[in-house]
PDB file of N, CA, C, O and CB in Angstrom:
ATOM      1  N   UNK A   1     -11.514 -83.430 204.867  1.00  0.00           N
ATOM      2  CA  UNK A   1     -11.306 -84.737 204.289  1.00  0.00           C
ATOM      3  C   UNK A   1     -10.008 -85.313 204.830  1.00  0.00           C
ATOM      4  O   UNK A   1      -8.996 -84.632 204.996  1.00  0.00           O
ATOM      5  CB  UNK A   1     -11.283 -84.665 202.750  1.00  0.00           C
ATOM      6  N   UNK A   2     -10.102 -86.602 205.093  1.00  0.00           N
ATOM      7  CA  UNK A   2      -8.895 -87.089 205.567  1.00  0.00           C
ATOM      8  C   UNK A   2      -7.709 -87.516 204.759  1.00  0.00           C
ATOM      9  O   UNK A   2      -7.521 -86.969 203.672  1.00  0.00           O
ATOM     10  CB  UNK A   2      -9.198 -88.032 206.237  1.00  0.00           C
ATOM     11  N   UNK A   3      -6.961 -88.365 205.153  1.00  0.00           N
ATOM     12  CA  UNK A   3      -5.898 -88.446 204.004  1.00  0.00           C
ATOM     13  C   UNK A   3      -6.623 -89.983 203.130  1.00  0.00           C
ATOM     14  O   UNK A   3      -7.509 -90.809 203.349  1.00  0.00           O
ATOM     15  CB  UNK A   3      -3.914 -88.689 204.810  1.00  0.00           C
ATOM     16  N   UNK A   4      -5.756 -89.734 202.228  1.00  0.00           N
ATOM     17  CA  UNK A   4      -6.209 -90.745 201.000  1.00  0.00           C
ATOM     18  C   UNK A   4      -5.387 -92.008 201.491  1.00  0.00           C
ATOM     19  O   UNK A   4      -4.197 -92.111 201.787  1.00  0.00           O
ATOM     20  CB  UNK A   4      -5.718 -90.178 199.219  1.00  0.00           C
ATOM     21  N   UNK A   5      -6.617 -93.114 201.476  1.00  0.00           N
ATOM     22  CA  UNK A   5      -5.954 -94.855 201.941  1.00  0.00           C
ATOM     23  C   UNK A   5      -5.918 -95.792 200.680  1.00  0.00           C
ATOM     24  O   UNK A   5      -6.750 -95.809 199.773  1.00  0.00           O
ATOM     25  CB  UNK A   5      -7.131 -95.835 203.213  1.00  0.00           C
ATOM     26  N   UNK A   6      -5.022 -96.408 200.775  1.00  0.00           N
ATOM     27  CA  UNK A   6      -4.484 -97.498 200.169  1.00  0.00           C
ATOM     28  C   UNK A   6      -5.288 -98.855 200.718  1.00  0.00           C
ATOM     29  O   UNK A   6      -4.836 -99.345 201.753  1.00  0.00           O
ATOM     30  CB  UNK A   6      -2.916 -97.495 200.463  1.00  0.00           C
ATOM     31  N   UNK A   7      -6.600 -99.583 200.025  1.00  0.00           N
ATOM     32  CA  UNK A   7      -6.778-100.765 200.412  1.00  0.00           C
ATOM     33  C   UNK A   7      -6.810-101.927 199.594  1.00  0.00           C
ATOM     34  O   UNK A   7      -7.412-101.995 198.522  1.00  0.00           O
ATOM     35  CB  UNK A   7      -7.687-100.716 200.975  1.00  0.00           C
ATOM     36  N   UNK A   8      -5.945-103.122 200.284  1.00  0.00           N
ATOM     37  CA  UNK A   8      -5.654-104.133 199.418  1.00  0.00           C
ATOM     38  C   UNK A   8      -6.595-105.464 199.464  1.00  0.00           C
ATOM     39  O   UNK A   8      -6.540-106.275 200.388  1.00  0.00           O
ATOM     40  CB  UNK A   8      -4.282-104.454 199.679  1.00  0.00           C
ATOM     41  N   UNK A   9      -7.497-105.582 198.301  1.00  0.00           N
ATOM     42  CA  UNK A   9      -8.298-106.436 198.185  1.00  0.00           C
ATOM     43  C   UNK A   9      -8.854-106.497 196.812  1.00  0.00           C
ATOM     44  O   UNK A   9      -8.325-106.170 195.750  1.00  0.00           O
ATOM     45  CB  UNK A   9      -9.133-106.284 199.110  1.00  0.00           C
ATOM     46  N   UNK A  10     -10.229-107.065 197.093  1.00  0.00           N
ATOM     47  CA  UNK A  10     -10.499-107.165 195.707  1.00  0.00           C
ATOM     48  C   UNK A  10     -11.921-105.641 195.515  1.00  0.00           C
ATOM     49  O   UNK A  10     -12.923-105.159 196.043  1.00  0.00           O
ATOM     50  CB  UNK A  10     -11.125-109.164 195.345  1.00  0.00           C
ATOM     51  N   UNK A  11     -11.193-105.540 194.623  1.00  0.00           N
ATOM     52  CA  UNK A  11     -11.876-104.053 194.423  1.00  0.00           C
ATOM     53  C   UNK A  11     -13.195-103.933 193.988  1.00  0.00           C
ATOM     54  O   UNK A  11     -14.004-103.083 194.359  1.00  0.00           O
ATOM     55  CB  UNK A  11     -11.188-103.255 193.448  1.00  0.00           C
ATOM     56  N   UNK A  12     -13.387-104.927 193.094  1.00  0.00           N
ATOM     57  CA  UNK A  12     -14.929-105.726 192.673  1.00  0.00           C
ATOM     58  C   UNK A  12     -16.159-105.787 193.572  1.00  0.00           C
ATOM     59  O   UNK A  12     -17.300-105.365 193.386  1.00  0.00           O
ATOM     60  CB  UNK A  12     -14.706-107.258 192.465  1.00  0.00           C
ATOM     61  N   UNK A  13     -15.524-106.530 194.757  1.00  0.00           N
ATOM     62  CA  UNK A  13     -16.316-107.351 195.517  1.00  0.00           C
ATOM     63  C   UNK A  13     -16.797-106.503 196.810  1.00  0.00           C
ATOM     64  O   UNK A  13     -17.834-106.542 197.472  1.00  0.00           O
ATOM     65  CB  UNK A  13     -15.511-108.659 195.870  1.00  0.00           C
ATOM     66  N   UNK A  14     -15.271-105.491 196.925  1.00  0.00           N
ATOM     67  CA  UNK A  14     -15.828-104.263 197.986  1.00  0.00           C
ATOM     68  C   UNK A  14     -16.645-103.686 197.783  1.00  0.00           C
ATOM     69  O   UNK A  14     -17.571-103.732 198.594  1.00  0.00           O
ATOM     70  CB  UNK A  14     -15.201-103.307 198.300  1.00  0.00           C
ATOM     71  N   UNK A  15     -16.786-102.668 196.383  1.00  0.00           N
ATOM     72  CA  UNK A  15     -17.331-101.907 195.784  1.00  0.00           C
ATOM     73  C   UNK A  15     -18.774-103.248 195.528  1.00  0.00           C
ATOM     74  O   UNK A  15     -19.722-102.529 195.211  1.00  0.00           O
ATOM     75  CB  UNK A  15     -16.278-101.171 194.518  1.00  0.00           C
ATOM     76  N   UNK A  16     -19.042-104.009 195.527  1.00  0.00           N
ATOM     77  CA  UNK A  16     -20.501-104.784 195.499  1.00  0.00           C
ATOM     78  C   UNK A  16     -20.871-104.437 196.926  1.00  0.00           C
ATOM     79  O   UNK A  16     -21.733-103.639 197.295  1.00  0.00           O
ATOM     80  CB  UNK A  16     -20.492-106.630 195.174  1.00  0.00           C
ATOM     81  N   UNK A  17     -20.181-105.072 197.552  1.00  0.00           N
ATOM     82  CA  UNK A  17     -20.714-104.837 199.031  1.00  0.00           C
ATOM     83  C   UNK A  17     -21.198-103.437 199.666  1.00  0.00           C
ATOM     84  O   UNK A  17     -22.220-103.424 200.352  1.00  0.00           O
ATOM     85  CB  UNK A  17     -19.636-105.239 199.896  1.00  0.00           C
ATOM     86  N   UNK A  18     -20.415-102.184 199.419  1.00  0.00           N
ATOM     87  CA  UNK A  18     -20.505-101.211 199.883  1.00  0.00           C
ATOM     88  C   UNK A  18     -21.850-100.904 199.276  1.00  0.00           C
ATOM     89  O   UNK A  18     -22.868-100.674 199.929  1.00  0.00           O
ATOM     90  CB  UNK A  18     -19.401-100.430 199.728  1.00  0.00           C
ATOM     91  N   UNK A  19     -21.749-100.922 197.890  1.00  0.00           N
ATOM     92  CA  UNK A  19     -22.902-100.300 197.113  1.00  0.00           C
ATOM     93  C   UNK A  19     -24.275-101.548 197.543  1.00  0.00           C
ATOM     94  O   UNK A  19     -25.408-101.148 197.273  1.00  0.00           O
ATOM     95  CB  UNK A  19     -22.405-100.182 195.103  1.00  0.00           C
ATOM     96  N   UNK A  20     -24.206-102.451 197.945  1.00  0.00           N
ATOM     97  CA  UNK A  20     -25.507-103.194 198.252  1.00  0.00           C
ATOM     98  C   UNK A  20     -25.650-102.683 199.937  1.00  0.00           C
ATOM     99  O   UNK A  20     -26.822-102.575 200.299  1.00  0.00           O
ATOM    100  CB  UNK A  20     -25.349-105.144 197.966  1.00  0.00           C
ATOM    101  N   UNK A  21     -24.913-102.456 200.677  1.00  0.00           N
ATOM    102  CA  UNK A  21     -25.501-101.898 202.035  1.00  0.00           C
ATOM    103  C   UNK A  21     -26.014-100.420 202.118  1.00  0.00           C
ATOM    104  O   UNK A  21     -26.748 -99.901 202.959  1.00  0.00           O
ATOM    105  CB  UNK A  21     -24.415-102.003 203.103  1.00  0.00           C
ATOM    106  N   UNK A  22     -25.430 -99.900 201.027  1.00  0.00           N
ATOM    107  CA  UNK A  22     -26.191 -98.460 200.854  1.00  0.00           C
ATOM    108  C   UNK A  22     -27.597 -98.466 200.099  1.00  0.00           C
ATOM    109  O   UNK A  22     -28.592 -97.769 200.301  1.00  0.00           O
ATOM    110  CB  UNK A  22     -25.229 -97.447 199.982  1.00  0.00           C
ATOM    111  N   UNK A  23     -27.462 -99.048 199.560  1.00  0.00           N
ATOM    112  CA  UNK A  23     -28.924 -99.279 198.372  1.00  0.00           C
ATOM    113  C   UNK A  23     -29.606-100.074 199.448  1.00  0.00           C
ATOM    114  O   UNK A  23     -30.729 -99.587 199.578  1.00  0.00           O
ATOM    115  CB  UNK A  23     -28.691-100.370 196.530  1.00  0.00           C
ATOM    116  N   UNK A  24     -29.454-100.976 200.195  1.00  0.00           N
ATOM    117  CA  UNK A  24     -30.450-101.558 201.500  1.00  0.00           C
ATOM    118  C   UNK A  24     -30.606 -99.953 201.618  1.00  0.00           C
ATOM    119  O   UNK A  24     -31.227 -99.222 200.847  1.00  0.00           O
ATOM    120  CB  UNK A  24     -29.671-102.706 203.163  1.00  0.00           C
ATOM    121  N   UNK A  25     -29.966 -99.629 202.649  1.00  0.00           N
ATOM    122  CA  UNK A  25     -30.156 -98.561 203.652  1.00  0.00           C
ATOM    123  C   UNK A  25     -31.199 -97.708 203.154  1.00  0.00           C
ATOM    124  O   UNK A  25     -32.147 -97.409 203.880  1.00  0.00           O
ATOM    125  CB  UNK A  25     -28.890 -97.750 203.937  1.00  0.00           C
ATOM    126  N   UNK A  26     -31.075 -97.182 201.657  1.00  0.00           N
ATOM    127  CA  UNK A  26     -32.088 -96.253 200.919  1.00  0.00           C
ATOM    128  C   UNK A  26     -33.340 -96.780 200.553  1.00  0.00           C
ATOM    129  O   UNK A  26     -34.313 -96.029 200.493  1.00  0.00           O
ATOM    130  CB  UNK A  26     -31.561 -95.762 199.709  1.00  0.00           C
ATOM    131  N   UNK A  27     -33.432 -97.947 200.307  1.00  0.00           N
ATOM    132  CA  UNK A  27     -34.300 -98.790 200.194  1.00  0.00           C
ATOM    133  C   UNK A  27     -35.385 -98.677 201.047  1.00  0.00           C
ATOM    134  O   UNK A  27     -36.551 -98.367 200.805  1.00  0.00           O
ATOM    135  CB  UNK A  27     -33.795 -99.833 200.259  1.00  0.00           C
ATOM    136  N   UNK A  28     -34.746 -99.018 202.237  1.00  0.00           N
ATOM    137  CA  UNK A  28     -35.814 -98.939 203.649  1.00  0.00           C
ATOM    138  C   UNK A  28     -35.437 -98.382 205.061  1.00  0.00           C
ATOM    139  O   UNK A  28     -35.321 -98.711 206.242  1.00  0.00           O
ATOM    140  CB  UNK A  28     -36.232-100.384 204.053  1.00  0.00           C
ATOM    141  N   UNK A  29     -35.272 -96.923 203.864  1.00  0.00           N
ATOM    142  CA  UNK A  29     -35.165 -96.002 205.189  1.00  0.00           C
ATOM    143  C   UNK A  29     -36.549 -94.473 204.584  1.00  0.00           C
ATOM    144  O   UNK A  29     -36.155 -93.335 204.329  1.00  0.00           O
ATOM    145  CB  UNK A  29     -32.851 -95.276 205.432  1.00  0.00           C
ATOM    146  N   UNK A  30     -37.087 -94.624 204.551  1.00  0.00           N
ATOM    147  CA  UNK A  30     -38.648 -93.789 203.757  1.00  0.00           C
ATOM    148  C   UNK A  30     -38.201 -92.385 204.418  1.00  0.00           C
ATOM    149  O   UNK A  30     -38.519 -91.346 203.839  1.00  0.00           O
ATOM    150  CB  UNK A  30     -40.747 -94.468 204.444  1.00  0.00           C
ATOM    151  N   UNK A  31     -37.405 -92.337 205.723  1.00  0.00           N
ATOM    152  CA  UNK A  31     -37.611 -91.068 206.604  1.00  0.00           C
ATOM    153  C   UNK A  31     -36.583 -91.215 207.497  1.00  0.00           C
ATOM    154  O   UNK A  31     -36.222 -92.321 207.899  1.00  0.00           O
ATOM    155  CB  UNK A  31     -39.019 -90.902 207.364  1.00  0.00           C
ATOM    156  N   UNK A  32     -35.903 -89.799 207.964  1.00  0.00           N
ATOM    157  CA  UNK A  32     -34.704 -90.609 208.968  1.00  0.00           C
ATOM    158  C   UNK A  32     -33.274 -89.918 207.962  1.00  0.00           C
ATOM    159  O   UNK A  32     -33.239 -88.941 207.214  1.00  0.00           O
ATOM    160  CB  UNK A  32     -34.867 -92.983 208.924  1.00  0.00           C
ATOM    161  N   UNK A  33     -32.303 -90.827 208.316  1.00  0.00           N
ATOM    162  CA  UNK A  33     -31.268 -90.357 208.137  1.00  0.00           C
ATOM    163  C   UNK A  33     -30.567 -92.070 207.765  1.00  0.00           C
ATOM    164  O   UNK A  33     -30.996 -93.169 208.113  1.00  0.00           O
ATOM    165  CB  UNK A  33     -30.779 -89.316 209.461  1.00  0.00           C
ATOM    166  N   UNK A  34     -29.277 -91.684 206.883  1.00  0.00           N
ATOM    167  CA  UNK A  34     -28.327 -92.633 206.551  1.00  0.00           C
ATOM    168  C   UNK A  34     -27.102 -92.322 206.537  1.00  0.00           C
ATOM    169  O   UNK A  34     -26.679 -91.424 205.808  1.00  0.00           O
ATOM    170  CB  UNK A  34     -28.518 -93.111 205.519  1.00  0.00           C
ATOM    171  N   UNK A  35     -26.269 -93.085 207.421  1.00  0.00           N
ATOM    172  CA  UNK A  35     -24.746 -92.470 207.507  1.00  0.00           C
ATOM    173  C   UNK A  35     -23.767 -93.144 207.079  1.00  0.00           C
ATOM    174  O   UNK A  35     -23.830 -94.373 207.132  1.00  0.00           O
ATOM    175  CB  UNK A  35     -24.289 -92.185 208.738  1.00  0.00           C
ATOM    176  N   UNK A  36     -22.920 -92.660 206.687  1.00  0.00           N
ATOM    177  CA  UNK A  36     -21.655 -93.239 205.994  1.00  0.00           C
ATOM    178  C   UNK A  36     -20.456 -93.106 206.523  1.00  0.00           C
ATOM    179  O   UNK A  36     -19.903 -92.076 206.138  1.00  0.00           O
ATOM    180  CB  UNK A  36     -21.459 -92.765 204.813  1.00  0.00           C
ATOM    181  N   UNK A  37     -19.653 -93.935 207.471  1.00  0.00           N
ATOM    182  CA  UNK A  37     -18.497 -93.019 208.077  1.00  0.00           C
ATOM    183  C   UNK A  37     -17.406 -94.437 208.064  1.00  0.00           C
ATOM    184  O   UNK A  37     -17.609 -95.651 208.048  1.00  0.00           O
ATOM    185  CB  UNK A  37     -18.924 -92.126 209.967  1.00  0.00           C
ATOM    186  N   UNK A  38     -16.179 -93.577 208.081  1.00  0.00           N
ATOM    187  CA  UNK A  38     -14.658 -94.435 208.207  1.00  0.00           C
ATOM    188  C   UNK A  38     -14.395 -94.307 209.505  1.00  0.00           C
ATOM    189  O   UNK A  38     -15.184 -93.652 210.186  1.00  0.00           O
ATOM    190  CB  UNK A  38     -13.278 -93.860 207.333  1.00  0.00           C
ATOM    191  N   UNK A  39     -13.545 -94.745 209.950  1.00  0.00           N
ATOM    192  CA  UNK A  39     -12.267 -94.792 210.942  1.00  0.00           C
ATOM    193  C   UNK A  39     -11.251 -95.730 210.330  1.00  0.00           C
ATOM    194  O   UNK A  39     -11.282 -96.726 209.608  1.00  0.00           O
ATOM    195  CB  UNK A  39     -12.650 -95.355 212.506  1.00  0.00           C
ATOM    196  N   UNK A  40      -9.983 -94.696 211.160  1.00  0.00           N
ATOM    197  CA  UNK A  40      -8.857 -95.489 210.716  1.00  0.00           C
ATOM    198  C   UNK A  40      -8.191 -95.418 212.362  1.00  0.00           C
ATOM    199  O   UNK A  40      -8.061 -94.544 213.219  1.00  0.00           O
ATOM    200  CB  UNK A  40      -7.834 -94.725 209.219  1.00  0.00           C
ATOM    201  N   UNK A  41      -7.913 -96.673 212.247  1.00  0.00           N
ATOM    202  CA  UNK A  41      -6.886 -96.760 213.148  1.00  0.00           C
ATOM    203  C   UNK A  41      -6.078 -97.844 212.498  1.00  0.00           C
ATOM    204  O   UNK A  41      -6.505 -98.740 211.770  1.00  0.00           O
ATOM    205  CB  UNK A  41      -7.342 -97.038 214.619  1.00  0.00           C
ATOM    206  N   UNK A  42      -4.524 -97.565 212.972  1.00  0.00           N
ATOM    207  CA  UNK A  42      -3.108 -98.029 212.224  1.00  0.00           C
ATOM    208  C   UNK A  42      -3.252 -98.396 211.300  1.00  0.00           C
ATOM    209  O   UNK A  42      -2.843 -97.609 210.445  1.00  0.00           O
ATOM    210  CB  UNK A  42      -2.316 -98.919 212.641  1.00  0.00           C
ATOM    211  N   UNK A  43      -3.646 -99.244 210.929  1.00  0.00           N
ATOM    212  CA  UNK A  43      -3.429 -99.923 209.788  1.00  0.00           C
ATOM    213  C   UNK A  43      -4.735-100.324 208.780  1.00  0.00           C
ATOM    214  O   UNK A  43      -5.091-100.474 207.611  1.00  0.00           O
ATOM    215  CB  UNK A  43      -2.732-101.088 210.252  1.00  0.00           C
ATOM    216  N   UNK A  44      -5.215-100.383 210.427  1.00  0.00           N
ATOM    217  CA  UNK A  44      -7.441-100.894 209.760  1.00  0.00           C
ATOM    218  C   UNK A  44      -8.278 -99.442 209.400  1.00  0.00           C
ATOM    219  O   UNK A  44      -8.179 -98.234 209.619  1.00  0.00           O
ATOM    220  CB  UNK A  44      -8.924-101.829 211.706  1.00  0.00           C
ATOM    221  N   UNK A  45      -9.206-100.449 208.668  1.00  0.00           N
ATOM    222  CA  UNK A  45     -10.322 -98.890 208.171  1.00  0.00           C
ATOM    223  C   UNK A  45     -11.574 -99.701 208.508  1.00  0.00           C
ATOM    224  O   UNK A  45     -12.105-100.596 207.850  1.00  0.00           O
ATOM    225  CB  UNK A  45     -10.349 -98.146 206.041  1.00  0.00           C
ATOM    226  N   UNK A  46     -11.837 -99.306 209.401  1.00  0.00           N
ATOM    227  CA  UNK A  46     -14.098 -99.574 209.355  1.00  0.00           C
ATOM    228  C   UNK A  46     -14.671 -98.890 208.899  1.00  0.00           C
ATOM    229  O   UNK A  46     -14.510 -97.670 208.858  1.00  0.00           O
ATOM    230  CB  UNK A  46     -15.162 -99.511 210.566  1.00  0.00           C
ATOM    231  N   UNK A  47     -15.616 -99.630 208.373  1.00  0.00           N
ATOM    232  CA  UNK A  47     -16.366 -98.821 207.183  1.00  0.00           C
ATOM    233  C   UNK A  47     -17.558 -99.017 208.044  1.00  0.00           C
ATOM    234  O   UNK A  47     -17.660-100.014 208.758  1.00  0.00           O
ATOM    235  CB  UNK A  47     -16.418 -99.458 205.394  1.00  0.00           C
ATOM    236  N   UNK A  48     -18.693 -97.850 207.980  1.00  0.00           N
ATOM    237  CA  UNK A  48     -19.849 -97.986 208.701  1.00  0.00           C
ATOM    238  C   UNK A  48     -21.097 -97.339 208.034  1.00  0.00           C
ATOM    239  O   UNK A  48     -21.236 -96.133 207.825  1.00  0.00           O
ATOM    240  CB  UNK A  48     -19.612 -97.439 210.007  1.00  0.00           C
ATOM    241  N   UNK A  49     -21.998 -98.339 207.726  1.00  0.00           N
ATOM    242  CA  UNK A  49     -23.091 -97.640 207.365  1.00  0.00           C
ATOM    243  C   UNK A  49     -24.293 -98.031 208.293  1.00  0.00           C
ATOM    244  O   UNK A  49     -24.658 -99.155 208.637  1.00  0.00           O
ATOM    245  CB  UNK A  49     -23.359 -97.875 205.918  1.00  0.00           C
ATOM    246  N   UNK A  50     -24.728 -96.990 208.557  1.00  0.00           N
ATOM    247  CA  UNK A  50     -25.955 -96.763 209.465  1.00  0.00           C
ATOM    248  C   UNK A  50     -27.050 -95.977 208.912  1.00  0.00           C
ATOM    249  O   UNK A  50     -26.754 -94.984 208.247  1.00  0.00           O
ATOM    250  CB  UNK A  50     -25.571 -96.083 210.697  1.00  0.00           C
ATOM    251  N   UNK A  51     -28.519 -96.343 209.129  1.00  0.00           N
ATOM    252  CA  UNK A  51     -29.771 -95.572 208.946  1.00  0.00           C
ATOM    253  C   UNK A  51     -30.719 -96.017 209.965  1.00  0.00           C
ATOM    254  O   UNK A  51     -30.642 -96.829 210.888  1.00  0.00           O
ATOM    255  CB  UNK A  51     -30.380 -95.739 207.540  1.00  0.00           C
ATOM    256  N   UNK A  52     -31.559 -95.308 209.561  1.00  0.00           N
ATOM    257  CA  UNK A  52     -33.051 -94.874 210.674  1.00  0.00           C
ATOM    258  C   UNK A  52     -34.013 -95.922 210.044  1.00  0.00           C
ATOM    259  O   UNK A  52     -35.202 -95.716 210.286  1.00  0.00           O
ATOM    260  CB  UNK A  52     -33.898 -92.890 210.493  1.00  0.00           C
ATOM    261  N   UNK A  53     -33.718 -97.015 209.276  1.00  0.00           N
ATOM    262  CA  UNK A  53     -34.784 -97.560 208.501  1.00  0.00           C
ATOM    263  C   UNK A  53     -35.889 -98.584 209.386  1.00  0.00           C
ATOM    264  O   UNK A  53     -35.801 -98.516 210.612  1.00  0.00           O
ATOM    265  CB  UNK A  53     -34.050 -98.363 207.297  1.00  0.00           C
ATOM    266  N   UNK A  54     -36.679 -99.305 208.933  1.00  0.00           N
ATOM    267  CA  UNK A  54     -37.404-100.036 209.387  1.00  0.00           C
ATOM    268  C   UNK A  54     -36.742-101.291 209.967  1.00  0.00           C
ATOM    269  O   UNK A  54     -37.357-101.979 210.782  1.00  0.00           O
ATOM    270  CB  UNK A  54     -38.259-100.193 208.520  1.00  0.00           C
ATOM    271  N   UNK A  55     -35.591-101.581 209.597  1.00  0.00           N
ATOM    272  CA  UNK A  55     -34.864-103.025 210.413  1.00  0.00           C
ATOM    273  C   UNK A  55     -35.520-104.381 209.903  1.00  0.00           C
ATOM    274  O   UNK A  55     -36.568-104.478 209.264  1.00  0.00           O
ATOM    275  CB  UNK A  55     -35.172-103.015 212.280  1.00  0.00           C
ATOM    276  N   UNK A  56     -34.635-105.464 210.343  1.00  0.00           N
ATOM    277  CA  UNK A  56     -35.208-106.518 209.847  1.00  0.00           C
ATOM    278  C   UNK A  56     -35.854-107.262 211.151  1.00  0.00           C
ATOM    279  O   UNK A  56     -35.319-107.232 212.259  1.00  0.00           O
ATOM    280  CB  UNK A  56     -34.168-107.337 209.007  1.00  0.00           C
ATOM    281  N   UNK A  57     -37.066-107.926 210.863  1.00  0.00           N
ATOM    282  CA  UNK A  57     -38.181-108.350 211.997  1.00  0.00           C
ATOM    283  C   UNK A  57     -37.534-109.550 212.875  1.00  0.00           C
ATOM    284  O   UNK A  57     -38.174-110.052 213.800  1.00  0.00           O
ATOM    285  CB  UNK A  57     -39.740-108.940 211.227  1.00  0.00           C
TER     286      UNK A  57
END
């Protein structure tokens, strides 16, 4: 585990977002895989969620 980050925003609205791209992802992914990953570099954090799902047409 990496070290523990400090992010300044609105905590509400992240936590909506994060939790609605994961619930997509589970949604319409039937088979496959779903990933969840950080990076940090200096100062920034990307947040990345990826799956195997069906995609949008």
């Amino acid at each position: 585990m990496g070290p523990l980050l400090h992010v300044m925003g609105n905590e509400e609205k992240f936590r909506e977002v994060l939790v609605n791209l994961v619930e997509n992802a589970i949604k319409f992914t039937s088979r496959g895989e779903i990933r969840v990953s950080t990076n940090v570099t200096g100062n920034e954090v990307d947040i990345s969620v990826r799956d195997t799902g069906e995609g949008i047409a």
